[in-house]
CHARMM-style PDB file with segment names, atoms N, HN, CA, C and O in Angstrom:
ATOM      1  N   UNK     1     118.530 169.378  88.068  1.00  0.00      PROA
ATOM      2  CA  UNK     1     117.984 168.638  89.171  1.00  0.00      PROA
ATOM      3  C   UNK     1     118.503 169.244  90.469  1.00  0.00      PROA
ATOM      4  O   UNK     1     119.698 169.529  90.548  1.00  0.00      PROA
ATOM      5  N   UNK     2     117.708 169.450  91.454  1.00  0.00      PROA
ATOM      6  HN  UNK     2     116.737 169.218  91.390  1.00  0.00      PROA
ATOM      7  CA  UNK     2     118.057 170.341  92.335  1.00  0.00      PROA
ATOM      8  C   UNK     2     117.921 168.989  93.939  1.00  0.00      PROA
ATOM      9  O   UNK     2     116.892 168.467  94.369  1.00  0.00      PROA
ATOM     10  N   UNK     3     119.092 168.839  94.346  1.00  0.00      PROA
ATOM     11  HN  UNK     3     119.928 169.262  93.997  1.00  0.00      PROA
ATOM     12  CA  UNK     3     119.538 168.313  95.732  1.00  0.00      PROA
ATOM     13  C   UNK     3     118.859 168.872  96.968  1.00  0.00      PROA
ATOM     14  O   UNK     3     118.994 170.091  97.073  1.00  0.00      PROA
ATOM     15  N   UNK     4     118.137 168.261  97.963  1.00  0.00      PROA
ATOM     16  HN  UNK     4     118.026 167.271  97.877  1.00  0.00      PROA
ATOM     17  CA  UNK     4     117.678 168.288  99.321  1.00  0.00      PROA
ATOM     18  C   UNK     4     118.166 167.337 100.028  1.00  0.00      PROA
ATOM     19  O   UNK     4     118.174 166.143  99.728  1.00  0.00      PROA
ATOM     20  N   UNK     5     118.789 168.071 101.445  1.00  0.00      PROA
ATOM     21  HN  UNK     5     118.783 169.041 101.689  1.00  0.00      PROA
ATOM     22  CA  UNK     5     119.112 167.469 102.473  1.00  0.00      PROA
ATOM     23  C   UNK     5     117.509 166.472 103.304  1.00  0.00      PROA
ATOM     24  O   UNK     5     116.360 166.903 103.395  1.00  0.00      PROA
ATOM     25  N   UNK     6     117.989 165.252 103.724  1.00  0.00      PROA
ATOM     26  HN  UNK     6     118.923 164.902 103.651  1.00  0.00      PROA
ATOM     27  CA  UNK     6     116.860 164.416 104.604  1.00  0.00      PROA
ATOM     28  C   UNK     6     117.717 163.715 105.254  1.00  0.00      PROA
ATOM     29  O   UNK     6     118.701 163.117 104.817  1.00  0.00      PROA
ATOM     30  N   UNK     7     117.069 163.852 107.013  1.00  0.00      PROA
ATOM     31  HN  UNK     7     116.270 164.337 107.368  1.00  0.00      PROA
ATOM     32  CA  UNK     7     117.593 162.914 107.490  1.00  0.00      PROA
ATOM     33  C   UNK     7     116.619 162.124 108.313  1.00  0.00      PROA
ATOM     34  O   UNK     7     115.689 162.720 108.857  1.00  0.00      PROA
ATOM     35  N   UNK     8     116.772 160.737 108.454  1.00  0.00      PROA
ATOM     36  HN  UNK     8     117.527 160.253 108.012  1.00  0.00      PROA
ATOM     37  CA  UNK     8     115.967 160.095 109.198  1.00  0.00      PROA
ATOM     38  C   UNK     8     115.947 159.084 109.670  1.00  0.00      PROA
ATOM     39  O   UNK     8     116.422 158.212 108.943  1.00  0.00      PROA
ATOM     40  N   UNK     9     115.516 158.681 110.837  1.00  0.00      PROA
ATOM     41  HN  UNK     9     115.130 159.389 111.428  1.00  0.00      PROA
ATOM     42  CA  UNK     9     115.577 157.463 111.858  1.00  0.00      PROA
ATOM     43  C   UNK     9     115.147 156.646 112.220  1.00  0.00      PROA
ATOM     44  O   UNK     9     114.086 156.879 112.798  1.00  0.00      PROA
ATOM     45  N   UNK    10     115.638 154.995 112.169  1.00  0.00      PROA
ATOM     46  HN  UNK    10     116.501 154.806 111.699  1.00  0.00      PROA
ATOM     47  CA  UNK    10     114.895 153.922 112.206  1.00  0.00      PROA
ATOM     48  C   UNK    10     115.596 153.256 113.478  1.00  0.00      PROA
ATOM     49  O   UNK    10     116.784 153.266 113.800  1.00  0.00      PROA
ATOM     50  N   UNK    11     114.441 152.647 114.126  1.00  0.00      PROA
ATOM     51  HN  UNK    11     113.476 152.638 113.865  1.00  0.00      PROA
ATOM     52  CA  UNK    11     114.650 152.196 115.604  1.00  0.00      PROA
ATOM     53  C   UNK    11     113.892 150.632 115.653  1.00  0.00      PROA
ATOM     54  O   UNK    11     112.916 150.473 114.920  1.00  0.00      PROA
ATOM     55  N   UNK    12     114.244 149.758 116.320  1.00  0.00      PROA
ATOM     56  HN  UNK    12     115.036 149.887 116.916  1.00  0.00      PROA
ATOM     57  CA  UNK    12     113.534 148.712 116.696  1.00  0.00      PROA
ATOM     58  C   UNK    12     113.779 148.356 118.284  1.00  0.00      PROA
ATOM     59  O   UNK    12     114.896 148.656 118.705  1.00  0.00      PROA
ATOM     60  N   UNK    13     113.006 147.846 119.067  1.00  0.00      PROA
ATOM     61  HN  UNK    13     112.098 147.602 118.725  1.00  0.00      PROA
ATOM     62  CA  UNK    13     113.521 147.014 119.917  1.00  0.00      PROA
ATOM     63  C   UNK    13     111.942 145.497 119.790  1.00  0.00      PROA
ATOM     64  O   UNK    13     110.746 145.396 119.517  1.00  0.00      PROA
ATOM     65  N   UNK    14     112.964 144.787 120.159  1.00  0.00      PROA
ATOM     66  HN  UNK    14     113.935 144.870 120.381  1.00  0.00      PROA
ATOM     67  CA  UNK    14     111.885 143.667 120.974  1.00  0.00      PROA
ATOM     68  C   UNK    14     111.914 142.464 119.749  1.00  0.00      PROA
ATOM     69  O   UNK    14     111.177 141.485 119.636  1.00  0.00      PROA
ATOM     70  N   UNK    15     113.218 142.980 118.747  1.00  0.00      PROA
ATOM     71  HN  UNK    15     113.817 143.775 118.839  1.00  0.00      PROA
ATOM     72  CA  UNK    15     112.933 142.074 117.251  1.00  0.00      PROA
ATOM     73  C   UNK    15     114.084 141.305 117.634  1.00  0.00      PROA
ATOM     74  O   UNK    15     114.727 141.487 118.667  1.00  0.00      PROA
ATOM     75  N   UNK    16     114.243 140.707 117.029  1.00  0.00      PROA
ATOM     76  HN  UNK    16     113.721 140.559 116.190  1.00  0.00      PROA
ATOM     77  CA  UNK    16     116.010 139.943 116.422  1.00  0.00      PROA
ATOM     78  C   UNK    16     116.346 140.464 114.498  1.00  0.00      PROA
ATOM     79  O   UNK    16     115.662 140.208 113.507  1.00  0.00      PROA
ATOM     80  N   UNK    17     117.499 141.152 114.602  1.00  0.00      PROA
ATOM     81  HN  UNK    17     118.055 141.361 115.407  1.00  0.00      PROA
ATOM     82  CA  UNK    17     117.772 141.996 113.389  1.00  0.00      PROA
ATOM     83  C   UNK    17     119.262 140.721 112.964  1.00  0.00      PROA
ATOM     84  O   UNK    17     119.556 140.447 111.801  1.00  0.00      PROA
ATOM     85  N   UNK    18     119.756 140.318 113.796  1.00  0.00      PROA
ATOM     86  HN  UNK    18     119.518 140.541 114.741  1.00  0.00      PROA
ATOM     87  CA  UNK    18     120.667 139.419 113.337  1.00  0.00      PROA
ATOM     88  C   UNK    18     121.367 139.960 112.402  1.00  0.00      PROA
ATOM     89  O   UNK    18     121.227 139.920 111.180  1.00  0.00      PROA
ATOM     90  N   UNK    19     122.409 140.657 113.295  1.00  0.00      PROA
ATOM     91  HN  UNK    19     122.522 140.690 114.288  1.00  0.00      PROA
ATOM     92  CA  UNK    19     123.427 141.274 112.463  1.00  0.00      PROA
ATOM     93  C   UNK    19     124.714 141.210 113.376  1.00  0.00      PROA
ATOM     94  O   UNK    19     124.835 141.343 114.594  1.00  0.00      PROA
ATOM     95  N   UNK    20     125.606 140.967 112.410  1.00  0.00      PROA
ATOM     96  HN  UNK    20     125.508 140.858 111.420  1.00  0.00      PROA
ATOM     97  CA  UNK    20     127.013 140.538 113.465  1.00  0.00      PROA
ATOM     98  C   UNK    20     128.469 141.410 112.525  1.00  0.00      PROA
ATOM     99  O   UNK    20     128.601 141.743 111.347  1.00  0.00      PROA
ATOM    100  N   UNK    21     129.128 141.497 113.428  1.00  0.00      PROA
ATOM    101  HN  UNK    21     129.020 141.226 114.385  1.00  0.00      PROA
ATOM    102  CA  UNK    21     129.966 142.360 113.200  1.00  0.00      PROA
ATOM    103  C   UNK    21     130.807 141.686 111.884  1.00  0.00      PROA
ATOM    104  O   UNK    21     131.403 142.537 111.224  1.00  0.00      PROA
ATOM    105  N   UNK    22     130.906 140.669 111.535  1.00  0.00      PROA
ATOM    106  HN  UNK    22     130.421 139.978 112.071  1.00  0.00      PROA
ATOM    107  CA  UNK    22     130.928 139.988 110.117  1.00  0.00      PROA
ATOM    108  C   UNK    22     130.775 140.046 108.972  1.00  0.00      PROA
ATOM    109  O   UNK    22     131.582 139.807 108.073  1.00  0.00      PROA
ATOM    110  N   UNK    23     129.247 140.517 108.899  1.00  0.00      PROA
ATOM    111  HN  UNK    23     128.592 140.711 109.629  1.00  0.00      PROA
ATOM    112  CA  UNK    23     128.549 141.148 108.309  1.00  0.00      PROA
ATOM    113  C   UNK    23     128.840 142.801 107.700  1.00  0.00      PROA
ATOM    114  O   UNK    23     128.229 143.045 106.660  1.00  0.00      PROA
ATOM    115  N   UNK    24     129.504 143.668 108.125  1.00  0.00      PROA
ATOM    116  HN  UNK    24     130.000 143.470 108.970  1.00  0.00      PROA
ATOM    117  CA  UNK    24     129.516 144.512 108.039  1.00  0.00      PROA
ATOM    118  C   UNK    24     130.503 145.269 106.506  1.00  0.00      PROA
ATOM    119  O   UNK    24     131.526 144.599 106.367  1.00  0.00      PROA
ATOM    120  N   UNK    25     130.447 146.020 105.801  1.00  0.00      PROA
ATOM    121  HN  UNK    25     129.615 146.564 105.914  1.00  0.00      PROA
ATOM    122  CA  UNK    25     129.923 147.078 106.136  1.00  0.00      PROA
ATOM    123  C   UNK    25     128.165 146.766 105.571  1.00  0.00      PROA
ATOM    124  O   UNK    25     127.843 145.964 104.694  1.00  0.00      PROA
ATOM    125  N   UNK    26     127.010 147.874 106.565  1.00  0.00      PROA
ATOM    126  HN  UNK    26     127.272 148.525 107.277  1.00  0.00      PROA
ATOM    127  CA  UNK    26     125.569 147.914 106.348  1.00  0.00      PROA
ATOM    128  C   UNK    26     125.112 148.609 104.889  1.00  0.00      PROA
ATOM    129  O   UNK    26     126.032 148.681 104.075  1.00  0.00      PROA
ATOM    130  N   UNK    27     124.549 148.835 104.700  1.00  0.00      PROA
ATOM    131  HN  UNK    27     123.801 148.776 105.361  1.00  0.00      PROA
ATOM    132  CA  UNK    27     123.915 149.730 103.415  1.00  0.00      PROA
ATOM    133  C   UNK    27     122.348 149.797 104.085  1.00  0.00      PROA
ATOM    134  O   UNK    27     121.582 148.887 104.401  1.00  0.00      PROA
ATOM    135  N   UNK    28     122.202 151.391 104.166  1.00  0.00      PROA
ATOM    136  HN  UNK    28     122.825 152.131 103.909  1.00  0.00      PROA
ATOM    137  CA  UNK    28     120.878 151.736 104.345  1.00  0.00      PROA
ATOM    138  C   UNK    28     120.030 152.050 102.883  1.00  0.00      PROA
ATOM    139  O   UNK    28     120.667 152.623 101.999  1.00  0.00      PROA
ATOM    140  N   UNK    29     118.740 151.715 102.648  1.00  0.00      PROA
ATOM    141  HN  UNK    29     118.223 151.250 103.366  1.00  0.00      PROA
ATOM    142  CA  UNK    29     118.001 152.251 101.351  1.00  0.00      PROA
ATOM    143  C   UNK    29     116.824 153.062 101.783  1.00  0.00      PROA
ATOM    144  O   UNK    29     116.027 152.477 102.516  1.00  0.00      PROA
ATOM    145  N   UNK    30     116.606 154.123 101.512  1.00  0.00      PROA
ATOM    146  HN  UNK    30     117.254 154.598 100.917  1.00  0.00      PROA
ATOM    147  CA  UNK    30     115.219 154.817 101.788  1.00  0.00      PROA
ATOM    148  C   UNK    30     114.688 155.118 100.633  1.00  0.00      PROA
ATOM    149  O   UNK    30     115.297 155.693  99.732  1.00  0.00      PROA
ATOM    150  N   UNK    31     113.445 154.727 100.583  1.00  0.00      PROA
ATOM    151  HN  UNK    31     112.949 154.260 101.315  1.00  0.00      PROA
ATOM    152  CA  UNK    31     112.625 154.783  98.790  1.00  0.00      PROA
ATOM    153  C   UNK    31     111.117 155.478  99.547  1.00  0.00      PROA
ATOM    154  O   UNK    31     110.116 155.068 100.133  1.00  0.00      PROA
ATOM    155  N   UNK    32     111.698 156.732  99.109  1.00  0.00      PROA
ATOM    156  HN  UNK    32     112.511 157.065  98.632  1.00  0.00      PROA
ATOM    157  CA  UNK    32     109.813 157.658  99.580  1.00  0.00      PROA
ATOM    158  C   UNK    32     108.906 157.181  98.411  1.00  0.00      PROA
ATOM    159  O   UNK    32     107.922 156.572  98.831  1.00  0.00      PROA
ATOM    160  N   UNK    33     108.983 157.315  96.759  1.00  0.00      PROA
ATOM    161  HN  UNK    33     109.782 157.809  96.418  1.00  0.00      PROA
ATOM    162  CA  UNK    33     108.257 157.059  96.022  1.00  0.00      PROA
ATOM    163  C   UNK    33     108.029 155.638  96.052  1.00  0.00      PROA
ATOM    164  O   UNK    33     108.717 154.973  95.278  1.00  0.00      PROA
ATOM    165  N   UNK    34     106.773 154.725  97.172  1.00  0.00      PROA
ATOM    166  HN  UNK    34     106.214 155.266  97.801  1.00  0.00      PROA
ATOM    167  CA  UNK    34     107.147 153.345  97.467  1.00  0.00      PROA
ATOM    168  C   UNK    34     106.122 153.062  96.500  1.00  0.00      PROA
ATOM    169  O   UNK    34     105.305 153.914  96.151  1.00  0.00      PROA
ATOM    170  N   UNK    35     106.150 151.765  96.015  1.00  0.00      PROA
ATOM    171  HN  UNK    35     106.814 151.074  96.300  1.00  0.00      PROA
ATOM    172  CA  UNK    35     106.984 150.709  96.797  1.00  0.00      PROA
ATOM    173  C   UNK    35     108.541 150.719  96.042  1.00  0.00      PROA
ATOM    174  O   UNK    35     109.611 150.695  96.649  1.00  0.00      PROA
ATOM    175  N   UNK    36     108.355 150.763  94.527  1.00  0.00      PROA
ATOM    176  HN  UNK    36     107.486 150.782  94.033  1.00  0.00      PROA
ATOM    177  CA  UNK    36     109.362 150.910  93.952  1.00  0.00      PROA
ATOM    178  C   UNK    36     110.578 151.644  93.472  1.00  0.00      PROA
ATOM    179  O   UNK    36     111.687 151.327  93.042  1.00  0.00      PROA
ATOM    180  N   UNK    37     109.861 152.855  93.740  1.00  0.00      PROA
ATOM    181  HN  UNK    37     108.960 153.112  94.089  1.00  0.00      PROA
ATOM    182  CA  UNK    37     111.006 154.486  93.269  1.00  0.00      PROA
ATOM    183  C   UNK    37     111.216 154.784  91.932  1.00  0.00      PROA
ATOM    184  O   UNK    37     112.301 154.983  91.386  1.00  0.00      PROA
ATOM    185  N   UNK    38     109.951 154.804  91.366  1.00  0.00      PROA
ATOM    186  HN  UNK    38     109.069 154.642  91.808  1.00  0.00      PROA
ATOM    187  CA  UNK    38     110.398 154.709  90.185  1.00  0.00      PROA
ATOM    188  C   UNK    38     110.828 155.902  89.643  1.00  0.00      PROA
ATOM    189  O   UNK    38     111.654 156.185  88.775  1.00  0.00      PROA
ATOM    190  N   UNK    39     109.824 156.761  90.591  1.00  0.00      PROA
ATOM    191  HN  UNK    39     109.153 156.531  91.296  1.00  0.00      PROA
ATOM    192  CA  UNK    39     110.524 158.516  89.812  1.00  0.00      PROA
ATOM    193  C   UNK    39     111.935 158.831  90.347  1.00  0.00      PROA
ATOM    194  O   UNK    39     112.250 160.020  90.399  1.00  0.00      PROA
ATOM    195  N   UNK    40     112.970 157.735  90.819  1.00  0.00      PROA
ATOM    196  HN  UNK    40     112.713 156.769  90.776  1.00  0.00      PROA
ATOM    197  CA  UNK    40     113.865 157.844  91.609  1.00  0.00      PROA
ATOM    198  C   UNK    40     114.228 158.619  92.681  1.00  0.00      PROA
ATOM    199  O   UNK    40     115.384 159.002  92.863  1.00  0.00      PROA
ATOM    200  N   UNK    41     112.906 158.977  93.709  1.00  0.00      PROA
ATOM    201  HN  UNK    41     111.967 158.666  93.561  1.00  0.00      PROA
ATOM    202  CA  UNK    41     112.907 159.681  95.132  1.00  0.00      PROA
ATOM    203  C   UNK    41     113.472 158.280  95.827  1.00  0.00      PROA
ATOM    204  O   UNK    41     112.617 157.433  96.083  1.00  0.00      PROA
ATOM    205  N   UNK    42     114.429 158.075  96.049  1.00  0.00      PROA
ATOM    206  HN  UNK    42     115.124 158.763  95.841  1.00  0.00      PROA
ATOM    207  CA  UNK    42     115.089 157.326  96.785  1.00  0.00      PROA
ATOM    208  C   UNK    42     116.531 157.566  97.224  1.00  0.00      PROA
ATOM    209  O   UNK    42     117.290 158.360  96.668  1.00  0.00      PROA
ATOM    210  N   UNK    43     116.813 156.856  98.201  1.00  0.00      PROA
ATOM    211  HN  UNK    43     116.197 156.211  98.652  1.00  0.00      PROA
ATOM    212  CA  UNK    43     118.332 157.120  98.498  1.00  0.00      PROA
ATOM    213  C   UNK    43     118.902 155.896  98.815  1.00  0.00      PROA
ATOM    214  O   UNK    43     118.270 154.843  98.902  1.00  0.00      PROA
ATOM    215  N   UNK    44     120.579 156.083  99.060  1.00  0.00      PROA
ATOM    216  HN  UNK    44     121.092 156.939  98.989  1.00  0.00      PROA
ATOM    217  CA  UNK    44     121.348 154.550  99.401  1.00  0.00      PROA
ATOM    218  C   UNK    44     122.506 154.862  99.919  1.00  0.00      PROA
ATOM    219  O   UNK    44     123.381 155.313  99.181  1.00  0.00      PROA
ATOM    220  N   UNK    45     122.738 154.677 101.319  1.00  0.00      PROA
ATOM    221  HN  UNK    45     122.027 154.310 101.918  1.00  0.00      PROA
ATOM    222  CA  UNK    45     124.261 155.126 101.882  1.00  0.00      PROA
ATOM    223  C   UNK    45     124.908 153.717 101.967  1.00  0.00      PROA
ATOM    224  O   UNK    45     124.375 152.609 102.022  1.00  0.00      PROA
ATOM    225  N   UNK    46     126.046 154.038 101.961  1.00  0.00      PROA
ATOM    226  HN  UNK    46     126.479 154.939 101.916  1.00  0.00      PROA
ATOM    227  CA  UNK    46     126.943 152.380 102.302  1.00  0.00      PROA
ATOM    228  C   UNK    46     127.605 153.119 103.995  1.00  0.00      PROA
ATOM    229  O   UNK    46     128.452 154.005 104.113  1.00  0.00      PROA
ATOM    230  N   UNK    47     126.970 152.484 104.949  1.00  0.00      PROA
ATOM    231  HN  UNK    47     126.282 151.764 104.854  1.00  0.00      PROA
ATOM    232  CA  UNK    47     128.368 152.935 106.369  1.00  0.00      PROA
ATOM    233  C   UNK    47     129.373 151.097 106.362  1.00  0.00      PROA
ATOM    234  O   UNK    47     129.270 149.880 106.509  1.00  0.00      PROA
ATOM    235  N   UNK    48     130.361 152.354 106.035  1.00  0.00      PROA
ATOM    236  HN  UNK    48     130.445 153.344 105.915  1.00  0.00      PROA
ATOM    237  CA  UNK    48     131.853 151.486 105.710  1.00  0.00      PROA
ATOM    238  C   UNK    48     132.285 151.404 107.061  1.00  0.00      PROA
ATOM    239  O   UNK    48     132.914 150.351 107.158  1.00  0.00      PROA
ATOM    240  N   UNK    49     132.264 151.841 107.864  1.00  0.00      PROA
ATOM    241  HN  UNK    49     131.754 152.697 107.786  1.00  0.00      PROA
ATOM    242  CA  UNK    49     132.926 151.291 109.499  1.00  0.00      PROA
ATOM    243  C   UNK    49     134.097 152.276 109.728  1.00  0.00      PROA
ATOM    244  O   UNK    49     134.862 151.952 110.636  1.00  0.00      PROA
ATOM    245  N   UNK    50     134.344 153.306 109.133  1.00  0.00      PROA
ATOM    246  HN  UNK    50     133.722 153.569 108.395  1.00  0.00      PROA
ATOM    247  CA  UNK    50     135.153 154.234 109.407  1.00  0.00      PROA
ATOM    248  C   UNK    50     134.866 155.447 109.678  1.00  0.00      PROA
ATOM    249  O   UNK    50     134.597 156.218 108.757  1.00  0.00      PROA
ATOM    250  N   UNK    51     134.863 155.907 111.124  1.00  0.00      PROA
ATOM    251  HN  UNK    51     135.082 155.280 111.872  1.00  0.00      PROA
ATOM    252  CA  UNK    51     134.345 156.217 112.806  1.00  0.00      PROA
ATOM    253  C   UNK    51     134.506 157.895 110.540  1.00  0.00      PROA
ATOM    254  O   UNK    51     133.705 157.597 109.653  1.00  0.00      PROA
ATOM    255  N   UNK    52     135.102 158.675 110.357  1.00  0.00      PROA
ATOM    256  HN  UNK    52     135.752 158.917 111.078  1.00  0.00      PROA
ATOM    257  CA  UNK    52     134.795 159.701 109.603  1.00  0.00      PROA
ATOM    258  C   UNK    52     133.962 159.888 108.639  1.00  0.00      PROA
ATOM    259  O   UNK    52     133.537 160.933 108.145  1.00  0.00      PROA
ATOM    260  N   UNK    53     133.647 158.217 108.276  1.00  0.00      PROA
ATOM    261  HN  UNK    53     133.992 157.368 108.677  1.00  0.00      PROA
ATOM    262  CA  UNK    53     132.535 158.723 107.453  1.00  0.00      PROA
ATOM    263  C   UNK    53     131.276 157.859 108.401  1.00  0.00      PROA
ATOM    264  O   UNK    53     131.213 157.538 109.588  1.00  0.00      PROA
ATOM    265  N   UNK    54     130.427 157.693 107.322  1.00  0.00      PROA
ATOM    266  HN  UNK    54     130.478 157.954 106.358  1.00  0.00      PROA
ATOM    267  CA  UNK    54     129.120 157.254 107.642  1.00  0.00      PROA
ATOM    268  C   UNK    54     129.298 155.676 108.044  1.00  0.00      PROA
ATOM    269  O   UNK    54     129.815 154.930 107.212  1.00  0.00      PROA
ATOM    270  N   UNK    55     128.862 155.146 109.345  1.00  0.00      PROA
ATOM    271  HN  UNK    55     128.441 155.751 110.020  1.00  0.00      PROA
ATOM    272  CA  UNK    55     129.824 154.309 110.334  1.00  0.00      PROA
ATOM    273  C   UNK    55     128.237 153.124 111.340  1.00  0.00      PROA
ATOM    274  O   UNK    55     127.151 153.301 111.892  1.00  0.00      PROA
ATOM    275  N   UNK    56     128.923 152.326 111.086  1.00  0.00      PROA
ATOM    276  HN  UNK    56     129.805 152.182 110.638  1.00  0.00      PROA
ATOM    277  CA  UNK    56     128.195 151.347 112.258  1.00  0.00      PROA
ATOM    278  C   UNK    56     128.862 151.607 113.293  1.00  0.00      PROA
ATOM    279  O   UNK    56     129.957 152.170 113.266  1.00  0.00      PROA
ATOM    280  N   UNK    57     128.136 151.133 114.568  1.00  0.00      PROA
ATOM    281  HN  UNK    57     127.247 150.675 114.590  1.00  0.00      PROA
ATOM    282  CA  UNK    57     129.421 150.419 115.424  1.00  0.00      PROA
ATOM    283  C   UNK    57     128.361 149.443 116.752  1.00  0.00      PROA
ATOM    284  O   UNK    57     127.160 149.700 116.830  1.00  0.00      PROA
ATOM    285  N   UNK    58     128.955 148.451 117.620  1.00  0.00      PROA
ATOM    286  HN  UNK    58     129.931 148.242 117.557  1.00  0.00      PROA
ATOM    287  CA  UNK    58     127.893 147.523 118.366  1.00  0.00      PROA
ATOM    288  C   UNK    58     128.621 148.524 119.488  1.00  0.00      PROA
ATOM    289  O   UNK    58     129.488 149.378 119.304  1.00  0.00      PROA
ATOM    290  N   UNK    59     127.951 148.107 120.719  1.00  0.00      PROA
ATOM    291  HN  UNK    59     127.247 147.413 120.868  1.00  0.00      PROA
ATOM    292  CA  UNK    59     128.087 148.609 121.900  1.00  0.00      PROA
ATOM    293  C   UNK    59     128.689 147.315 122.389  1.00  0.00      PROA
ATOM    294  O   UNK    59     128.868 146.374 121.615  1.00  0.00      PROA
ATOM    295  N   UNK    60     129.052 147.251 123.865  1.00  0.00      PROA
ATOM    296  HN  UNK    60     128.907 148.014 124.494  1.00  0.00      PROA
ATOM    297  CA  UNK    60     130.378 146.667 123.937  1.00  0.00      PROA
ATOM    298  C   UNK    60     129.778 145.395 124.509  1.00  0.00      PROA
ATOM    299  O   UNK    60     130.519 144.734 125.237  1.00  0.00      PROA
ATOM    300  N   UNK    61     128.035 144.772 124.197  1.00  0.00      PROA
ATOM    301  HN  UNK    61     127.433 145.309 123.606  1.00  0.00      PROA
ATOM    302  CA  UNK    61     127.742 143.581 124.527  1.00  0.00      PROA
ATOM    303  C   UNK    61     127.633 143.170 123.127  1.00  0.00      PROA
ATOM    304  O   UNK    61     127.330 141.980 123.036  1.00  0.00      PROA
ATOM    305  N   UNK    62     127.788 143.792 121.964  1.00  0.00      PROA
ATOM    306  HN  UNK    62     128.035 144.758 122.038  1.00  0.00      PROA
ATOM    307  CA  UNK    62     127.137 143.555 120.477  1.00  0.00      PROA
ATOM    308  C   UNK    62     125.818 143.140 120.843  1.00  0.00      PROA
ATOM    309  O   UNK    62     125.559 141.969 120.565  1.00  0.00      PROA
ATOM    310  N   UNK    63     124.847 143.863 121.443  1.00  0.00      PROA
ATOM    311  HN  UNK    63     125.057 144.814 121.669  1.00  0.00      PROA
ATOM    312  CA  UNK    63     123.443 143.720 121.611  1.00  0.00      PROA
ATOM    313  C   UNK    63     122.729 144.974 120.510  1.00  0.00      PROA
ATOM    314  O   UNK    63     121.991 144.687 119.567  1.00  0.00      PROA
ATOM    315  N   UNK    64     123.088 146.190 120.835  1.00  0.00      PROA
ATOM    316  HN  UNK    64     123.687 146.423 121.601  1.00  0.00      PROA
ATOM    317  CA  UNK    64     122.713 146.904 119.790  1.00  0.00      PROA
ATOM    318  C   UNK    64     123.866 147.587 118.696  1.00  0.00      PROA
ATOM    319  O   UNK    64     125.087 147.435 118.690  1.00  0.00      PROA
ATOM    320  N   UNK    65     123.041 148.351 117.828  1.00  0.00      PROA
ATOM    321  HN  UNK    65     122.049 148.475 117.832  1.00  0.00      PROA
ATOM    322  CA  UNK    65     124.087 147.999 116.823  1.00  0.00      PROA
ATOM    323  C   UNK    65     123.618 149.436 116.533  1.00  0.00      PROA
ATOM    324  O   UNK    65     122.406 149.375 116.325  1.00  0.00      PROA
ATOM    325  N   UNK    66     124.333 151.490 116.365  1.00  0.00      PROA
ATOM    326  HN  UNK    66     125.318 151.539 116.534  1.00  0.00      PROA
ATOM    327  CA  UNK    66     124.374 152.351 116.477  1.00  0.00      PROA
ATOM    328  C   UNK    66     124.484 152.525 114.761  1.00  0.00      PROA
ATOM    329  O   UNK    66     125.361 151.711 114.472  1.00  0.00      PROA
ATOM    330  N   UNK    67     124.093 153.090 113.658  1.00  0.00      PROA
ATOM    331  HN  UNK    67     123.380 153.751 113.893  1.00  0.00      PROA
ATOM    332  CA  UNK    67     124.142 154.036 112.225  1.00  0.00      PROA
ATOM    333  C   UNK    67     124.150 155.115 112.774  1.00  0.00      PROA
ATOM    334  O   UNK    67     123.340 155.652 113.529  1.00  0.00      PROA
ATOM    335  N   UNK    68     125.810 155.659 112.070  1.00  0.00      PROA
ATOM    336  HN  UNK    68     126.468 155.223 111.457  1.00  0.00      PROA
ATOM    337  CA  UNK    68     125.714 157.622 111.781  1.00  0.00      PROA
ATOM    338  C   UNK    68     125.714 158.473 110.215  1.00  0.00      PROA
ATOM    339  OT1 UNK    68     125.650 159.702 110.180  1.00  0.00      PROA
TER     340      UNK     68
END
């Protein structure tokens, strides 16, 4: 089975995502084979909140909320 790099970006404004620093750590899921993935083209990161790995963080009103 041969590994490819993807990266990609999800944006909202104008919603309420209701997410609080409480809440945390996030887990992103991306499933290209939709709806379900069954041929398992999908992916799943956990950002644990530690600024070295893969990381949330709010800006300093906790209005938006930054994934790296």
């Amino acid at each position: 089975m041969r590994f490819r790099r993807l990266s990609f970006v999800v944006s909202g404004k104008h919603g309420a995502y209701g997410v609080s620093p409480a809440e945390m750590p996030l887990k992103g899921t991306l499933v290209i084979d939709s709806p379900i993935a069954q041929t398992g083209q999908c992916g799943e990161l956990l950002f644990t909140g530690v600024a070295a790995a893969p990381h949330c963080a709010f800006n300093a009103k906790h209005s938006a909320l930054r994934c790296k």
